[in-house]
N, C-alpha and C positions, 0 to 999 in steps of 0.2 A: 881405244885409249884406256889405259887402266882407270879402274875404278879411284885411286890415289892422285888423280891429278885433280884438283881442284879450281886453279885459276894459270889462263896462259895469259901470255904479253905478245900479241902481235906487233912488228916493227916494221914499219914499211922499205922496202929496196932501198929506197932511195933516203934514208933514214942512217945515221953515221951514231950508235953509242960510244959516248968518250968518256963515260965513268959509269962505277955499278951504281945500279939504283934497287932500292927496296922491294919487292913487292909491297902494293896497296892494300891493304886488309881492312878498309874501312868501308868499302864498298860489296857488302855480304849480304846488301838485300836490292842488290842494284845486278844483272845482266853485264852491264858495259860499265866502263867507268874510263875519260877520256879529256885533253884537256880542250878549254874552249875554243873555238872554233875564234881567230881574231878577226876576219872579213866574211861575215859568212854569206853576208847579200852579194858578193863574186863567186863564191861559190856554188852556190844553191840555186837561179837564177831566180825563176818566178815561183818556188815555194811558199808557202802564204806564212811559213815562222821564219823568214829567212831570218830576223833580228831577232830570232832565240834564244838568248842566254844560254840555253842548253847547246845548241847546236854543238859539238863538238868536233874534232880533228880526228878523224881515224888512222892518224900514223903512227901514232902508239896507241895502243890499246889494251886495256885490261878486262879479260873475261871471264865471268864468274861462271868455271863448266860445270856446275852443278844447276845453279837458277836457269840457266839457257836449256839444260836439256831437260828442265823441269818445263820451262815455257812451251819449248819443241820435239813433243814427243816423241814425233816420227820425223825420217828424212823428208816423205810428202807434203807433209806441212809448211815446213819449210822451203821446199824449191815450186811449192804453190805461191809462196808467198812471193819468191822472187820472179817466178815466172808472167806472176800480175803486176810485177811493180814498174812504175813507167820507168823510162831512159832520160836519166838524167843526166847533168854535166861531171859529176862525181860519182856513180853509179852504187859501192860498196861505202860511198861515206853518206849519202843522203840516204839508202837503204837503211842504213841502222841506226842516223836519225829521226828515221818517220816513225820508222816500224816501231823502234823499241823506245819513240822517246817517253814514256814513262821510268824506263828500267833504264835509266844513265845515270850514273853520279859524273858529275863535272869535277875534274882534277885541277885545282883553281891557279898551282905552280907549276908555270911555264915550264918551268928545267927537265920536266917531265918529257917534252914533246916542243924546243925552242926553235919555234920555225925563223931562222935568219931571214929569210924576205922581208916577213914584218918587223921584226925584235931589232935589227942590226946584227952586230957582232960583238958587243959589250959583253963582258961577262960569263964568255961560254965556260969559262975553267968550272964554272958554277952550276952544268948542266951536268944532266944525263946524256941526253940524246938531243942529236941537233940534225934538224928534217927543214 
């Protein structure tokens, strides 16, 4: 990856963008940055923060590729990290809730990441991306 990439936006498959959105620039001393998680004790099953505030959704996501490959220096490190993590029901979203929850800034506007399950369908003209 070039040295010039700073922050990606990962968007999950199943994840539909229907207007350009910003990048986040406000989260430069945070890893992740991602919006709240809305039912997280269905997700997370028996993790002991399931009612986290932080927890967040990793269907959009904002990554700061400089802080992470400052965190993770090596590939080893990293697939050590995954290699010990248990099996969970979310596997890539409670990963980077446990792992990294100090290094997450919570994205606190839905439009960011409007999961219709929960939200409805009110006001998508008003989103970004709807998951």
């Amino acid at each position: 990856m070039p040295n010039s990439v700073s922050q990606i936006i990962w968007v999950d498959g199943d994840a539909l963008v229907i207007n350009k959105f910003p990048l986040s620039n406000d989260f430069t001393n945070y890893i992740f940055a991602g919006v709240q998680e809305n039912h997280p004790d269905q997700m997370v099953g028996d993790l002991s923060y399931r009612n986290d505030s932080n927890y967040i959704n990793v269907g959009v996501l904002f990554i700061n590729v400089k802080k992470f490959l400052e965190d993770c220096s090596s590939p080893d490190v990293l697939l050590n990290r995954i290699l010990n993590f248990p099996n969970y029901i979310c596997p890539e979203q409670d990963f980077i809730n446990l792992t990294y929850k100090d290094n997450i800034k919570v994205i606190k506007c839905k439009k960011y990441n409007y999961l219709v399950n929960f939200w409805g369908h009110t006001n998508l003209k008003d989103c970004y991306v709807i998951h």
